[in-house]
Residue frames as a rotation matrix with the C-alpha (Angstrom) as fourth column:
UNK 1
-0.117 0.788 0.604 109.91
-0.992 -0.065 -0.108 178.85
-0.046 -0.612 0.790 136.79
UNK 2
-0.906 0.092 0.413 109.43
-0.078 0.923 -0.377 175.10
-0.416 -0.373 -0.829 138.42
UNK 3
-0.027 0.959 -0.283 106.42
-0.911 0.092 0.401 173.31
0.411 0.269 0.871 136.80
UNK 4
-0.661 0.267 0.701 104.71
-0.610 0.353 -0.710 171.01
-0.437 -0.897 -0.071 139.30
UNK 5
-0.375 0.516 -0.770 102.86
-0.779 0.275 0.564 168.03
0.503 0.811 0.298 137.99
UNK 6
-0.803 -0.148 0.577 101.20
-0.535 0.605 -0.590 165.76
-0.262 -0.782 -0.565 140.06
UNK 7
0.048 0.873 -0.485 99.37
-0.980 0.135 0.145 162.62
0.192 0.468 0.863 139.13
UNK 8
-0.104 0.310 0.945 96.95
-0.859 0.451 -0.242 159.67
-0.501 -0.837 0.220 140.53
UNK 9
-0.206 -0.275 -0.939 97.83
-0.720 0.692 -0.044 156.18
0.662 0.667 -0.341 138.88
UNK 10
0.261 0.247 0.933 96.93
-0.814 0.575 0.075 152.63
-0.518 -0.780 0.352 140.15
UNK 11
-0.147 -0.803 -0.578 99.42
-0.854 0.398 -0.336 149.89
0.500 0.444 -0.744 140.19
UNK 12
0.874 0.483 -0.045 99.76
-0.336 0.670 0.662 146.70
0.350 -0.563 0.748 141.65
UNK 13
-0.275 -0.826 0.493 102.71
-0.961 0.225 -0.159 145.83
0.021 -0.517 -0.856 144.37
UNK 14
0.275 0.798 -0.536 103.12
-0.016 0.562 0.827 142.57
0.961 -0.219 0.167 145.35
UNK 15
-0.768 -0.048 -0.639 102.12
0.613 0.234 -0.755 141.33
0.186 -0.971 -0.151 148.59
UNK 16
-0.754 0.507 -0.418 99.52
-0.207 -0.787 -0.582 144.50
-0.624 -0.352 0.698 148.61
UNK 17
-0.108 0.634 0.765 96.67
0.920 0.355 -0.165 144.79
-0.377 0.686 -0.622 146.34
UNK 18
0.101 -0.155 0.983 95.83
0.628 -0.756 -0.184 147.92
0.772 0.636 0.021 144.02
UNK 19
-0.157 -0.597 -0.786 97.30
0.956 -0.292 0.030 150.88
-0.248 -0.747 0.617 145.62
UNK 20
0.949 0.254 0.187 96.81
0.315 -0.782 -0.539 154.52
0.009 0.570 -0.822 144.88
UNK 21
-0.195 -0.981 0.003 100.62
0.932 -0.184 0.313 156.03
-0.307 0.064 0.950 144.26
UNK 22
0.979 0.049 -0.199 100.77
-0.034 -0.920 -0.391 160.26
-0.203 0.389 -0.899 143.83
UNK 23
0.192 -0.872 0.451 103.54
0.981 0.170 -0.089 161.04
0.001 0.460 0.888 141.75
UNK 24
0.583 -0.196 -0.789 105.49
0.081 -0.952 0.296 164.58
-0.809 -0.236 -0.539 142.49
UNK 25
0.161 -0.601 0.782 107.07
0.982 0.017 -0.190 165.56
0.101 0.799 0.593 139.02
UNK 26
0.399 -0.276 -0.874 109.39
0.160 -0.918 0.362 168.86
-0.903 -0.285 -0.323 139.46
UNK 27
0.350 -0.483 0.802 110.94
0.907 0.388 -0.163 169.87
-0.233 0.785 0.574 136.17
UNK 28
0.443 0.133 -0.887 113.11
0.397 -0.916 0.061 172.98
-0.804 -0.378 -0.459 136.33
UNK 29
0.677 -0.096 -0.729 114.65
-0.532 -0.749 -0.395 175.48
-0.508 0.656 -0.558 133.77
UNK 30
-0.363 -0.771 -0.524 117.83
-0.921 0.212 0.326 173.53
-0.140 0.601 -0.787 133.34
UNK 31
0.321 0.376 -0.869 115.89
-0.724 0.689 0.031 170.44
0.610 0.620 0.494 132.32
UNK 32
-0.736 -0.527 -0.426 116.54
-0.096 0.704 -0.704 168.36
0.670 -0.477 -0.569 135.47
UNK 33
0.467 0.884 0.028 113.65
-0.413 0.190 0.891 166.31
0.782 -0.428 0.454 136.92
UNK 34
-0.909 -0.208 0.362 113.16
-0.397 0.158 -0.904 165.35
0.131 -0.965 -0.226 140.82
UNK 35
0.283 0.886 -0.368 110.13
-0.191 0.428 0.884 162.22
0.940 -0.180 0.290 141.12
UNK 36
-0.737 0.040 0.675 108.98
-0.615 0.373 -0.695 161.54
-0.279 -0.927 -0.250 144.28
UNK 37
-0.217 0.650 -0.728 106.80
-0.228 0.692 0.685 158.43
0.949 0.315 -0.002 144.00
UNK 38
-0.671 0.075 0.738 104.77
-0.713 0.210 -0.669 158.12
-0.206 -0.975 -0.087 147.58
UNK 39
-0.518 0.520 -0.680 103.03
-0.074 0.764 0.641 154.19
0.852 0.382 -0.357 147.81
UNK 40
-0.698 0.114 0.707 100.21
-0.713 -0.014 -0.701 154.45
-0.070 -0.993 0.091 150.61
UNK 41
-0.812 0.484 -0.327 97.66
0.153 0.716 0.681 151.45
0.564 0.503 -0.655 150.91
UNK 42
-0.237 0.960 0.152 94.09
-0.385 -0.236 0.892 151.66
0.892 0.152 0.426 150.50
UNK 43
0.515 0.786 -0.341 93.18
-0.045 0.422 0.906 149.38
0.856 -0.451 0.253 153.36
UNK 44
0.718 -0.416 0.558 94.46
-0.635 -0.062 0.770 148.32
-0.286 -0.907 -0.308 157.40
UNK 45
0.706 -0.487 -0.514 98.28
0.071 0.771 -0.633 146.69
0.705 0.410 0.579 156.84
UNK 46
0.420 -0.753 0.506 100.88
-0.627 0.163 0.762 145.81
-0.656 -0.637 -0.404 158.95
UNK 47
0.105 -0.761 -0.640 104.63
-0.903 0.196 -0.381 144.73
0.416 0.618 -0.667 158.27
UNK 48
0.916 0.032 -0.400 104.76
0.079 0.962 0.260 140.78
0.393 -0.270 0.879 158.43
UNK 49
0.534 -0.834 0.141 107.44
-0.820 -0.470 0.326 140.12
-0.206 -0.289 -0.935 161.17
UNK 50
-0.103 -0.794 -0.599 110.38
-0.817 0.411 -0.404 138.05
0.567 0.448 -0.691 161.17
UNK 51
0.602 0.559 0.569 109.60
-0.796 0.372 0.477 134.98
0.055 -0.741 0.670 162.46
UNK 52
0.540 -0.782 -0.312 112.78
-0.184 0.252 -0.950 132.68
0.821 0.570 -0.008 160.81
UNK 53
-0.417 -0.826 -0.379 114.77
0.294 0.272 -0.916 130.95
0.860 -0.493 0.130 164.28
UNK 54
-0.147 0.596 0.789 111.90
-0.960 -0.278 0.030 132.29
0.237 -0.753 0.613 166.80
UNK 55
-0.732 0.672 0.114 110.75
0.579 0.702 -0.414 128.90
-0.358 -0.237 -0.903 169.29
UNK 56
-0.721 0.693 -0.012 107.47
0.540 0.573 0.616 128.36
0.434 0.437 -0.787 168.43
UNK 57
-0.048 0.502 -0.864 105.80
0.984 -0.122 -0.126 129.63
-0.169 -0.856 -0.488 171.29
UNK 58
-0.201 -0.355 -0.913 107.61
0.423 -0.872 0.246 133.80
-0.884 -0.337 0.325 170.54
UNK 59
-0.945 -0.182 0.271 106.33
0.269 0.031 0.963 133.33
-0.184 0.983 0.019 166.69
UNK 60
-0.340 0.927 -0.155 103.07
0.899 0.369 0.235 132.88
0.275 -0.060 -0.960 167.82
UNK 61
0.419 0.348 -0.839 103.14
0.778 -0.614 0.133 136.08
-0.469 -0.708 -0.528 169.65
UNK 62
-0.802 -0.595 -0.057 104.95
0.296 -0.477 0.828 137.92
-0.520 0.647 0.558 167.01
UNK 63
-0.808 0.453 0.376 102.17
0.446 0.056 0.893 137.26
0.384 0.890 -0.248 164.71
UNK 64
0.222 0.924 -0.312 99.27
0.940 -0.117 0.320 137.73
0.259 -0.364 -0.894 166.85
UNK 65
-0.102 -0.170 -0.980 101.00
0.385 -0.915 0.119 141.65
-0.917 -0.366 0.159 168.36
UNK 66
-0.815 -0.498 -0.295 101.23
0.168 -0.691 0.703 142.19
-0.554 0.523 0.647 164.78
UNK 67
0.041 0.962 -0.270 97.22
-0.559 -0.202 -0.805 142.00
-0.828 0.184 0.529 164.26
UNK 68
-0.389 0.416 -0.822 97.70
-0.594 0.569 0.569 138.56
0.704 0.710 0.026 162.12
UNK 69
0.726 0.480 0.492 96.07
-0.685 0.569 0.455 135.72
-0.061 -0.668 0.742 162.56
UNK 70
-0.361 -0.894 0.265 99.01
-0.846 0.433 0.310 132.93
-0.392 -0.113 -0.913 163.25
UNK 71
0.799 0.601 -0.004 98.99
-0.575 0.763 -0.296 129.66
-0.175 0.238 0.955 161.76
UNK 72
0.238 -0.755 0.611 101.63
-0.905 0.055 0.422 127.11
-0.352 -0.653 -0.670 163.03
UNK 73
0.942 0.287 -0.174 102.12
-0.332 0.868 -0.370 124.09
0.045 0.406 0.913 160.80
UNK 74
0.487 -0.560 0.671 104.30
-0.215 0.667 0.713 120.88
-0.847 -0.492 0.204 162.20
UNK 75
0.396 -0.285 -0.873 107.24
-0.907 -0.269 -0.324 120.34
-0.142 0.920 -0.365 159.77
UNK 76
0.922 -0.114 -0.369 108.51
-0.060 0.902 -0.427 116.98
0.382 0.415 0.826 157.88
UNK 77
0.336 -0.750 -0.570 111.76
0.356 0.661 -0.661 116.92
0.872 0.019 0.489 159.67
UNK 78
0.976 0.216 -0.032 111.95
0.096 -0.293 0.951 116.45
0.196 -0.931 -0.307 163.47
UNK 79
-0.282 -0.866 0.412 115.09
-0.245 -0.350 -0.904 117.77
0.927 -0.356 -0.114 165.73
UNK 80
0.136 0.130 -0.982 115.66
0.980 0.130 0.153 117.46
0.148 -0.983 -0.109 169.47
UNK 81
-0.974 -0.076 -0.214 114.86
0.186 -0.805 -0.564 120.54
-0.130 -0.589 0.798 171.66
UNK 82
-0.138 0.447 -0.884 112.94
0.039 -0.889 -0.456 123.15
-0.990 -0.098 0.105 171.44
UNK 83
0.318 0.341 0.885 110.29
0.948 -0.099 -0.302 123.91
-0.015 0.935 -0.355 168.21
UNK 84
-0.321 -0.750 -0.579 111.89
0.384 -0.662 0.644 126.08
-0.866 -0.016 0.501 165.89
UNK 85
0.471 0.805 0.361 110.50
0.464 0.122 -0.877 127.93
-0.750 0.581 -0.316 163.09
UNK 86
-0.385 -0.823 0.417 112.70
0.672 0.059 0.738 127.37
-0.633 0.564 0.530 159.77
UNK 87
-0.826 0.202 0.527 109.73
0.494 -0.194 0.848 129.00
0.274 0.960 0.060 156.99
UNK 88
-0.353 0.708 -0.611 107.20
0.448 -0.446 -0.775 131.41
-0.822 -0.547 -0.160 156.57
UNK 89
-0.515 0.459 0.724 104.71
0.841 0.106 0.531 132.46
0.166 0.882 -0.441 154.18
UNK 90
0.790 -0.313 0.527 104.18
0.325 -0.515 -0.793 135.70
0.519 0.798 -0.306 153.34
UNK 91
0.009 -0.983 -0.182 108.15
0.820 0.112 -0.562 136.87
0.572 -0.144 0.807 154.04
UNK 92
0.170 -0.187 -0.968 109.16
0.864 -0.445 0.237 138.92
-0.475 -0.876 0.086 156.85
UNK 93
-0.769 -0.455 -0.448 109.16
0.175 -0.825 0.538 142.65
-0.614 0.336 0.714 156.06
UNK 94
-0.734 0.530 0.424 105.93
0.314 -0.289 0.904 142.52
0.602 0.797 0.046 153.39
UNK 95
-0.604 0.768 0.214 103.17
-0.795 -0.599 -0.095 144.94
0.055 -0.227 0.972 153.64
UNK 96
-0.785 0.433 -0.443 99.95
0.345 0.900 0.267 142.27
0.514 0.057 -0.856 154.52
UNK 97
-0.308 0.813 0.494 96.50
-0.409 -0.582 0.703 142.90
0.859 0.014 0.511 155.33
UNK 98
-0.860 -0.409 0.305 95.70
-0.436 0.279 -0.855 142.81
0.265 -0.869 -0.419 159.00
UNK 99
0.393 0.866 0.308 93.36
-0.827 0.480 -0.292 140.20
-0.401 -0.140 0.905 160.11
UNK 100
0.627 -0.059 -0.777 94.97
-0.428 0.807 -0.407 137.48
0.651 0.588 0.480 157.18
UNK 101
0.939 0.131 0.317 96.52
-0.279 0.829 0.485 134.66
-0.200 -0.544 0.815 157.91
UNK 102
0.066 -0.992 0.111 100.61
-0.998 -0.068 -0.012 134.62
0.019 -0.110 -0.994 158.48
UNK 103
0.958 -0.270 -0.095 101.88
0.279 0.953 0.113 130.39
0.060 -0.135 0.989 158.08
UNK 104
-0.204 -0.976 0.075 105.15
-0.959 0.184 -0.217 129.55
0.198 -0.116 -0.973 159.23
UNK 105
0.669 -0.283 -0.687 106.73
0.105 0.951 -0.290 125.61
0.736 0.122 0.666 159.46
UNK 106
0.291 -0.574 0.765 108.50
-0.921 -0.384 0.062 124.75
0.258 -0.723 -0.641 162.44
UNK 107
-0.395 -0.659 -0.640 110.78
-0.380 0.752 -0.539 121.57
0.836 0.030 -0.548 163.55
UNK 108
0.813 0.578 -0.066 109.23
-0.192 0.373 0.908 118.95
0.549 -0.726 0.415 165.94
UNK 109
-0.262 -0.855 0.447 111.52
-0.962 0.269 -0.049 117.70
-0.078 -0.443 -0.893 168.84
UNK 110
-0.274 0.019 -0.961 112.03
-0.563 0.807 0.176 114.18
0.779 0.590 -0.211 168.72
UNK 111
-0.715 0.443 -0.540 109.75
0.640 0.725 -0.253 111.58
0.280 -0.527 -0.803 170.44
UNK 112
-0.921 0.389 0.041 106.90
-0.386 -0.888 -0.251 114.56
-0.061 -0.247 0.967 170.39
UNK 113
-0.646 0.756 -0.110 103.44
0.373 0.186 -0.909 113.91
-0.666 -0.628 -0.402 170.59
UNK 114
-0.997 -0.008 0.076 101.57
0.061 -0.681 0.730 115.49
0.046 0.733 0.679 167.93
UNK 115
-0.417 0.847 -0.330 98.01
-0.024 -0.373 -0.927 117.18
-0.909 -0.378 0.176 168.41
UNK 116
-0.969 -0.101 0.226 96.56
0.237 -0.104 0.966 117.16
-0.074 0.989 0.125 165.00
UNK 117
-0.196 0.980 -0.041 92.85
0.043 -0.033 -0.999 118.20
-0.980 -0.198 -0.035 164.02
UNK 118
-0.849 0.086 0.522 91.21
0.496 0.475 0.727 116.71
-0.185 0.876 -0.445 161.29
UNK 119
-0.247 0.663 0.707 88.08
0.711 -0.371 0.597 118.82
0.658 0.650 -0.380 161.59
UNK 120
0.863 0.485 -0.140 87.34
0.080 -0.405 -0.911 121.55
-0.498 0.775 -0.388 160.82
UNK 121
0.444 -0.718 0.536 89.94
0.896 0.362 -0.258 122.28
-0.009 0.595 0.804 158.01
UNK 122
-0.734 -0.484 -0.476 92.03
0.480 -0.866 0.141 125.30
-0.481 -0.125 0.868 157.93
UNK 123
-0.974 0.067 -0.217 89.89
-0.207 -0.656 0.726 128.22
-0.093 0.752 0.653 156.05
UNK 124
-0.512 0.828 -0.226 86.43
0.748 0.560 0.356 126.53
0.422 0.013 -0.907 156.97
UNK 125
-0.431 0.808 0.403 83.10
-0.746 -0.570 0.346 128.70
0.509 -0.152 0.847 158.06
UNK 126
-0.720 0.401 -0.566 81.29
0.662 0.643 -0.386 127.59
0.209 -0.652 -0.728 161.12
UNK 127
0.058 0.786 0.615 78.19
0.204 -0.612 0.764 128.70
0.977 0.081 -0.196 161.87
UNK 128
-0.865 -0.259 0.430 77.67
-0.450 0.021 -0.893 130.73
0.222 -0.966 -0.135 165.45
UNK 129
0.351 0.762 -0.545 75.07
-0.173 0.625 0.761 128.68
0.920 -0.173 0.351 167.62
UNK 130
0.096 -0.316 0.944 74.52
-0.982 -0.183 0.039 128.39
0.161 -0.931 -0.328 171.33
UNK 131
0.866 -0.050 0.497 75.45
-0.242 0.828 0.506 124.79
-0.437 -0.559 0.705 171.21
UNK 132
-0.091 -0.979 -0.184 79.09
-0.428 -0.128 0.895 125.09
-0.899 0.160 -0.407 169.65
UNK 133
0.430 -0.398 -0.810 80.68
-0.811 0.224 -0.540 123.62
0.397 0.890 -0.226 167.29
UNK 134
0.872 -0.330 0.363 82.79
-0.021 0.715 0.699 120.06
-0.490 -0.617 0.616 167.54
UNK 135
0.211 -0.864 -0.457 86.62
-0.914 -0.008 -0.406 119.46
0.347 0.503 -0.792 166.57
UNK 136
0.980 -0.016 0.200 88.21
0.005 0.999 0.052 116.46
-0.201 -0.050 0.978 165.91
UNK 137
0.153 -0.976 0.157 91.79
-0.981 -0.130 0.145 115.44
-0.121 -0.176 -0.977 166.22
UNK 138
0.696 -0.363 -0.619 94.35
0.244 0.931 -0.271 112.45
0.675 0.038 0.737 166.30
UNK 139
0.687 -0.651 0.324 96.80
-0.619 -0.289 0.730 112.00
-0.382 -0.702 -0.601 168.87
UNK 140
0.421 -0.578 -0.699 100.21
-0.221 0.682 -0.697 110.25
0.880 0.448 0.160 167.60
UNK 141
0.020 -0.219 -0.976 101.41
0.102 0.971 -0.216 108.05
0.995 -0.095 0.042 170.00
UNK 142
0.400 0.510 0.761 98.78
-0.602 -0.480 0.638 108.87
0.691 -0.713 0.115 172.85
UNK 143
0.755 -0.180 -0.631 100.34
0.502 0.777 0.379 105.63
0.422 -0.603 0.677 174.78
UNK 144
0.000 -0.890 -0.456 103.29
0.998 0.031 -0.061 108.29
0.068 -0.455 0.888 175.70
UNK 145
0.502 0.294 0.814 101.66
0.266 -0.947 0.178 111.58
0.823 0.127 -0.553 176.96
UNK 146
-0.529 -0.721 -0.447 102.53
0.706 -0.083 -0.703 110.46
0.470 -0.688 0.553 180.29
UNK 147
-0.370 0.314 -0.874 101.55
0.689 -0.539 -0.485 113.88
-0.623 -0.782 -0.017 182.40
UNK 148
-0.987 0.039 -0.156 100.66
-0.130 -0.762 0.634 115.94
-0.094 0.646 0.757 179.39
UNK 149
-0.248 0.961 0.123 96.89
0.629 0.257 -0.734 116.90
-0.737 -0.105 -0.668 178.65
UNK 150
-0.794 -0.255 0.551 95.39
0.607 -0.307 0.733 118.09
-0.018 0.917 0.399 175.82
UNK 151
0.016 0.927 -0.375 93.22
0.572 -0.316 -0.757 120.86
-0.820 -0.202 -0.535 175.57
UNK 152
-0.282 0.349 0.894 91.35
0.911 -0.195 0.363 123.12
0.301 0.917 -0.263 172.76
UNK 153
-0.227 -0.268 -0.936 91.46
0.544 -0.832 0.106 126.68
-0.808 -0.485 0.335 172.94
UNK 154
0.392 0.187 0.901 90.07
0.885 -0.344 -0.313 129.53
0.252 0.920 -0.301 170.32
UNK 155
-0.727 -0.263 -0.634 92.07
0.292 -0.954 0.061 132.88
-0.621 -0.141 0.771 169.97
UNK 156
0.794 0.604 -0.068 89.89
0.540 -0.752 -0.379 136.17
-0.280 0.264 -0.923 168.99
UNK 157
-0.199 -0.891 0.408 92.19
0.971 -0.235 -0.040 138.50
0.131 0.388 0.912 166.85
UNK 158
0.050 0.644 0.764 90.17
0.321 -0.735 0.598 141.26
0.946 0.215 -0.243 168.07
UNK 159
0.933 -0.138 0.333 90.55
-0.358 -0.462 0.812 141.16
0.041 -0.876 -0.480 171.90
UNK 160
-0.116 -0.933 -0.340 94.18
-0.569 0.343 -0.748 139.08
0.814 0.107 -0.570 171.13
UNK 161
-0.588 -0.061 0.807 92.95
-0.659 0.614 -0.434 136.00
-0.469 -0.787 -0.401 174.15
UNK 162
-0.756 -0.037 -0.654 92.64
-0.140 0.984 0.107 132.64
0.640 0.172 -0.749 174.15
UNK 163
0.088 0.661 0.745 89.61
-0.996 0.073 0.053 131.00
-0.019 -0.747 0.665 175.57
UNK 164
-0.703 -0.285 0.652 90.03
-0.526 0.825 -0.206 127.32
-0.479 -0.488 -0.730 177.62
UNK 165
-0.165 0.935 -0.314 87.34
-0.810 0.054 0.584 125.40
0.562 0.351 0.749 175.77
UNK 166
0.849 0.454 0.270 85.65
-0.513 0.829 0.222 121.88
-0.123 -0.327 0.937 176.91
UNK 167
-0.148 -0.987 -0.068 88.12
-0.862 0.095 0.498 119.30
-0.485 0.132 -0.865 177.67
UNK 168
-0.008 -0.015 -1.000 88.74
-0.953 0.304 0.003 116.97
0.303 0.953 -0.017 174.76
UNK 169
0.819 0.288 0.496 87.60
-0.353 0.935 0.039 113.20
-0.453 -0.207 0.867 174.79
UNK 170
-0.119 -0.800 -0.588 90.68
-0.993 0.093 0.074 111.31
-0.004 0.593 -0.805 173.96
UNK 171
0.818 0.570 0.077 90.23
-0.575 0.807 0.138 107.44
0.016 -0.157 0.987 173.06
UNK 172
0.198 -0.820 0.537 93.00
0.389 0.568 0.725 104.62
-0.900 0.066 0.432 172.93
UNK 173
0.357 -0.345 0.868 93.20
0.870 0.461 -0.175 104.58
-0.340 0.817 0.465 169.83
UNK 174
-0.580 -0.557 -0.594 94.28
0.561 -0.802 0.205 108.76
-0.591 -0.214 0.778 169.85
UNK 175
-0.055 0.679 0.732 90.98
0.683 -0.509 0.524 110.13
0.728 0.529 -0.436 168.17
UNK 176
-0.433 0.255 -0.864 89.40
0.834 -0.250 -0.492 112.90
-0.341 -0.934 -0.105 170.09
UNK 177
-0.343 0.513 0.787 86.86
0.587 -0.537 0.606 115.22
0.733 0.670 -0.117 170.15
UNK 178
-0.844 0.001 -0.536 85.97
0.410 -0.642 -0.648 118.38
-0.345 -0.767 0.542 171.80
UNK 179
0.304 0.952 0.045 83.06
0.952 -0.305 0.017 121.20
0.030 0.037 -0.999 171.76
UNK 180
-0.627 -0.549 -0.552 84.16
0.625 -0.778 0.065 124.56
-0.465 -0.305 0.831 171.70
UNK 181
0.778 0.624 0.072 81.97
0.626 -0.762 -0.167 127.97
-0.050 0.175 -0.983 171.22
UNK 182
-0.611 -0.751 -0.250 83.31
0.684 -0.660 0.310 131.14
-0.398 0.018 0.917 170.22
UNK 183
-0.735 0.095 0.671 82.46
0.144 -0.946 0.291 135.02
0.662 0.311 0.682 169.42
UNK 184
-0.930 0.354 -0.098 79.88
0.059 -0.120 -0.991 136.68
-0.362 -0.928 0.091 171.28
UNK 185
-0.344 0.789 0.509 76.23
0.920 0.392 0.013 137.01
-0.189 0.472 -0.861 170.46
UNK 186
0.450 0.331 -0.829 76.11
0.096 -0.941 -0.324 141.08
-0.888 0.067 -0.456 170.41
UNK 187
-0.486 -0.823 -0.296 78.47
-0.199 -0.225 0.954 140.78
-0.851 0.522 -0.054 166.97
UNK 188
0.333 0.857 0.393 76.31
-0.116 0.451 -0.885 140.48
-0.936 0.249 0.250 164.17
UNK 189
0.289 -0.594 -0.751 79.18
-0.953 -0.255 -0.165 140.55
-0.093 0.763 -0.640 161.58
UNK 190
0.780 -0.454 -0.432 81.46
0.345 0.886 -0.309 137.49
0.523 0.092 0.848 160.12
UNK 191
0.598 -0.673 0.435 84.58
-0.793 -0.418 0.443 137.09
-0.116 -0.610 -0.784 162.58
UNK 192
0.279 -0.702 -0.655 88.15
-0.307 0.581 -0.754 135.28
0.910 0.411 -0.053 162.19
UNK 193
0.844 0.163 0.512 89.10
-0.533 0.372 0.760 132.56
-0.067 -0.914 0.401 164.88
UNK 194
-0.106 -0.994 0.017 91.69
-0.909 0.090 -0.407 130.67
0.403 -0.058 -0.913 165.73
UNK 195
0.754 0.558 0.347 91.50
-0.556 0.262 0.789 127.33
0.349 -0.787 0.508 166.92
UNK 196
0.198 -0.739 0.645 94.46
-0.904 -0.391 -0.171 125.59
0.379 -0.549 -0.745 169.22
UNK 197
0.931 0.364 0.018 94.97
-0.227 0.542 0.809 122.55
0.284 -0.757 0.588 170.32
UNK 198
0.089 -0.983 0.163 98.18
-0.533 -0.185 -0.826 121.65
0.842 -0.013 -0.540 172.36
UNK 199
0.697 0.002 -0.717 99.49
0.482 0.740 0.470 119.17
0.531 -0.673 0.515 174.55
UNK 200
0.219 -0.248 0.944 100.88
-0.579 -0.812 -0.079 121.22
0.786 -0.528 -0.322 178.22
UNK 201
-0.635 -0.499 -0.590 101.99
0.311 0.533 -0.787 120.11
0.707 -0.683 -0.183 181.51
UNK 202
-1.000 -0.024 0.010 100.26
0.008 -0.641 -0.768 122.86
0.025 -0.768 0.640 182.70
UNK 203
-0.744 0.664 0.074 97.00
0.664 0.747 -0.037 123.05
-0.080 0.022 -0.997 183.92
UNK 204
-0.927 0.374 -0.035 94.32
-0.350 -0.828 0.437 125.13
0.135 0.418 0.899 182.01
UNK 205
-0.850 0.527 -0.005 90.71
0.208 0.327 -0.922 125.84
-0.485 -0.784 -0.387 183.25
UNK 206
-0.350 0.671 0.653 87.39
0.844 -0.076 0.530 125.49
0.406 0.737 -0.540 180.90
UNK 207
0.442 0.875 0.196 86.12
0.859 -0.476 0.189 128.32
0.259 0.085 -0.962 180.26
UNK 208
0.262 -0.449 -0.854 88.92
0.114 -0.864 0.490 131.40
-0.958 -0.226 -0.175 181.46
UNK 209
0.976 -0.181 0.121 90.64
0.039 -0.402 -0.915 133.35
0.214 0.898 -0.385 179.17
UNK 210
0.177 -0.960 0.218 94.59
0.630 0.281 0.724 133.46
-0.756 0.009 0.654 178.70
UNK 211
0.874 -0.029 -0.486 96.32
-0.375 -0.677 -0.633 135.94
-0.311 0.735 -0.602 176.87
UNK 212
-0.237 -0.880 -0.412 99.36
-0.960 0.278 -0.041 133.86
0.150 0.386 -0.910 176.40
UNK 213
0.567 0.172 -0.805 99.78
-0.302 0.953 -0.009 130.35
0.766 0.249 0.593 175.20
UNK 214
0.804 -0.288 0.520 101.45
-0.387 0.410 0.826 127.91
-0.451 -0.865 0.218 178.15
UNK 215
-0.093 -0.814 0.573 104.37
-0.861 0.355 0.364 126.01
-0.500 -0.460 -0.734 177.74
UNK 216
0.646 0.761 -0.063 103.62
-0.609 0.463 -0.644 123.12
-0.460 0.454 0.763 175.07
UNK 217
-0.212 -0.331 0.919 104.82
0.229 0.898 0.376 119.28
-0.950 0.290 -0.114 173.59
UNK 218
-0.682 0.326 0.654 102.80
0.730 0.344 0.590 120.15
-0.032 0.880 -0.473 170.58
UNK 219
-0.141 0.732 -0.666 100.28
-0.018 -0.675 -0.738 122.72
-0.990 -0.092 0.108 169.49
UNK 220
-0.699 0.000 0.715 98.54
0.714 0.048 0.698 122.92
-0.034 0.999 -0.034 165.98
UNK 221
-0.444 0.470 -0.763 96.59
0.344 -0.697 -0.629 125.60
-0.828 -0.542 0.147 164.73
UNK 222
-0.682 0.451 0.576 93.72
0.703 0.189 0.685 126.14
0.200 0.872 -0.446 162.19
UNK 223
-0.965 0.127 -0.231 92.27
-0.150 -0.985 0.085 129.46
-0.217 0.116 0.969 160.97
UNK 224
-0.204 0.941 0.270 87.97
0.870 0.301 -0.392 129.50
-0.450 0.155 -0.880 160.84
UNK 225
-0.894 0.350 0.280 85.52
-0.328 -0.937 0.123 132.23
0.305 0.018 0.952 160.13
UNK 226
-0.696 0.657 -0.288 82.33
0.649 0.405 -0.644 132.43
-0.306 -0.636 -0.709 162.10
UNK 227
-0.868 0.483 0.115 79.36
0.174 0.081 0.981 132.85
0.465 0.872 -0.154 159.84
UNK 228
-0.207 0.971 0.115 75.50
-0.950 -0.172 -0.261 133.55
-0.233 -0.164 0.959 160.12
UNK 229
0.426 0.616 0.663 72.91
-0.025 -0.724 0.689 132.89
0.904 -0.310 -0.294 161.12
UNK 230
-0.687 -0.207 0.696 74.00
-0.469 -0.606 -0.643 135.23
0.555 -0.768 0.319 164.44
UNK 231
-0.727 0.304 -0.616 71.99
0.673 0.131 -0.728 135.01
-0.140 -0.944 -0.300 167.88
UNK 232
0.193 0.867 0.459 68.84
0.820 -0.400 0.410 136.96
0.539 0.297 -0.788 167.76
């Protein structure tokens, strides 16, 4: 006769946080065990994809289908073409709570533009408030945009679209600030944002929504949370 043991332990994987695990222990007459060991996590995950030789543009959308939030950071040695993305943080294939934040490093082309925002900072809280919020930026060597225009844009990981915000003030010297609002005012919860800026050929209207990013010189991108106090 087969004796059946089965028992509820908590471990820690990484990449996952504590986990329940049920262990199936069979142990029959002739003294030969069969474990099954089933690992199911406690909360909402999803398998980080590969993102490792993706342009820039198909990473972004990788991450975001896979219910993260992307986060696109300009790497320390430019190429010519097309942005390519060499690294990524947490590795392709790991379990990862959905909602967190996926980084990956990607190659500038050479003689790019670069969009940068200096405020807010990655991982900042903004309060919500019917007069927005403001973002600041630098522009590296705004004297050669030429036809390109920068605009600010916040993604919602919840409806997966971009919204067009106010277009940015750019000065000579390549400061610039914008205004930009996000979440709605029926949510009375904390929500994760996205915020975007990116120099385009193409032309993008305040205030629509976009479910894909355009065509882009440059594009940086910096994870918020939107905080109380809420809209009455």
């Amino acid at each position: 006769m087969a004796l059946i043991v089965v028992a509820i332990i908590n471990v820690v994987v990484p990449q996952l946080v504590s986990q329940k695990v049920t262990v199936t222990e069979t142990v029959t007459v002739t003294d030969t065990k069969t474990t099954t060991v089933t690992v199911t996590p406690t909360g909402s995950y999803g398998t980080v994809p590969d993102l490792i030789d993706y342009v820039l543009e198909t990473a972004i959308g990788r991450v975001s289908d896979s219910g993260f939030l992307p986060n696109a950071i300009p790497g320390s040695h430019p190429q010519k073409g097309v942005k390519i993305v060499y690294s990524q943080q947490p590795a392709a294939g790991n379990l990862y709570p959905k909602g967190e934040t996926v980084r990956f490093w990607y190659n500038m082309p050479g003689n790019s533009s670069l969009a940068s925002v200096m405020f807010p900072s990655s991982g900042d809280r903004l309060p919500w408030g019917p007069s927005g919020f403001t973002v600041k930026g630098s522009l590296t060597n705004p004297e050669k945009l030429g036809d390109l225009r920068l605009y600010l844009l916040t993604y919602s990981p919840l409806t997966r679209s971009y919204w067009v915000q106010q277009q940015p003030e750019v000065m000579p010297d390549g400061s610039w600030t914008a205004k930009g609002l996000f979440g709605s005012d029926t949510i009375k919860t904390e929500e994760r944002f996205l915020l975007v800026a990116l120099l385009t050929r193409e032309r993008l209207e305040t205030g629509t929504m976009i479910t894909q990013l355009p065509k882009s010189d440059s594009i940086t991108t910096i994870p918020v949370t939107r905080t109380a106090p809420f809209a009455p």
